[in-house]
C-alpha positions as CSV (number, residue, x, y, z in Angstrom):
1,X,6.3,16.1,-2.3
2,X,4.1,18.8,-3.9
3,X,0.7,19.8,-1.9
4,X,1.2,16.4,-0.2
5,X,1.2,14.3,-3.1
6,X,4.9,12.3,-4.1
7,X,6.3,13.9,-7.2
8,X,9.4,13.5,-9.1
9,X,11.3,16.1,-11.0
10,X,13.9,15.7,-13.8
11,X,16.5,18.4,-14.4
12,X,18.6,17.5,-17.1
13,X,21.6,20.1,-16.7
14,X,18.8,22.6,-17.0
15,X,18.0,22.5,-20.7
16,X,14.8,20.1,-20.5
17,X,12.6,19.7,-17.1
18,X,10.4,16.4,-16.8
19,X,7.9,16.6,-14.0
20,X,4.8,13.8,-12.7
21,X,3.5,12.3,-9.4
22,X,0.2,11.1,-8.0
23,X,-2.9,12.2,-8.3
24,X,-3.8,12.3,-4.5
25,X,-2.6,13.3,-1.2
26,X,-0.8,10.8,1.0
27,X,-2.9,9.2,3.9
28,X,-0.3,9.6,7.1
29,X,-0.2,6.4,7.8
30,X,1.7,5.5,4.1
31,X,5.1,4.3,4.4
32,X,7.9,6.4,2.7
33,X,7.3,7.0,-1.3
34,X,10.1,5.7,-3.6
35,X,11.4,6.0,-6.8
36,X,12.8,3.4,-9.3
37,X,14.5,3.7,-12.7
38,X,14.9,1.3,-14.9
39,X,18.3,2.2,-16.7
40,X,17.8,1.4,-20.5
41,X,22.0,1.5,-20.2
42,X,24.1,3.3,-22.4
43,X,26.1,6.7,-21.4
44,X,23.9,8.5,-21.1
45,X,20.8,6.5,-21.6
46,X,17.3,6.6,-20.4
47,X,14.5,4.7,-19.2
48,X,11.4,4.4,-17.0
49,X,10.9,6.7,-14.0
50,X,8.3,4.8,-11.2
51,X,7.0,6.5,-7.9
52,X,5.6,4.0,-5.5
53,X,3.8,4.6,-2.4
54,X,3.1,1.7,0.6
55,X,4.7,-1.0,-2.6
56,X,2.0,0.3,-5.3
57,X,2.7,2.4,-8.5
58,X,1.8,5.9,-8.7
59,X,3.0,7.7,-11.0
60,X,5.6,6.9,-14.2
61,X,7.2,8.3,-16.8
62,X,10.3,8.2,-19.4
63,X,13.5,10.1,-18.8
64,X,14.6,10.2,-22.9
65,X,18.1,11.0,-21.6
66,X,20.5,11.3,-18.5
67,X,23.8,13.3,-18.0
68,X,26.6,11.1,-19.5
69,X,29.1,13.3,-17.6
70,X,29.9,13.3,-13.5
71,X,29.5,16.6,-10.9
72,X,31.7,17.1,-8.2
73,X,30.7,15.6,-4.8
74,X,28.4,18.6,-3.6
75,X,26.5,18.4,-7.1
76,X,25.3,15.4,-7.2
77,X,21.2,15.1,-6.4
78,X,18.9,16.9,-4.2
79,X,16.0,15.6,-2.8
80,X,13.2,18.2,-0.9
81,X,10.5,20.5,-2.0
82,X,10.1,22.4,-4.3
């Protein structure tokens, strides 16, 4: 979430940052946002990045790239505010 509206942020080992969301705030009464990626496959390979809100698209983009490697277990993904 950023200002009340679902974003999703890309860090990609801290060399390249990719960043979108929705437009609008979230009405209270919206179920839980989500996010979806459809793996292009490959190590290391990208694909398309979807936020959805109450089942609807709201936001999308393309992740060029992913980490090919593996973290340990207390570096894998963090999900919050920024």
């Amino acid at each position: 979430m950023m200002g009340g509206k679902p974003a999703f942020t890309y860090n990609f080992v801290g060399l390249s940052y990719l960043r979108w969301g929705h437009r609008k705030n979230l009405h209270p009464a919206s179920t839980p946002s989500r996010f979806d990626l459809a793996y292009e496959g490959g190590r290391g390979g990208g694909g398309m990045g979807t936020i959805s809100v109450d089942g609807k698209k709201t936001g999308e983009g393309r992740i060029a790239k992913t980490n090919y490697n593996t973290f340990g277990i207390d570096e894998s993904a963090d999900v919050g505010k920024i």
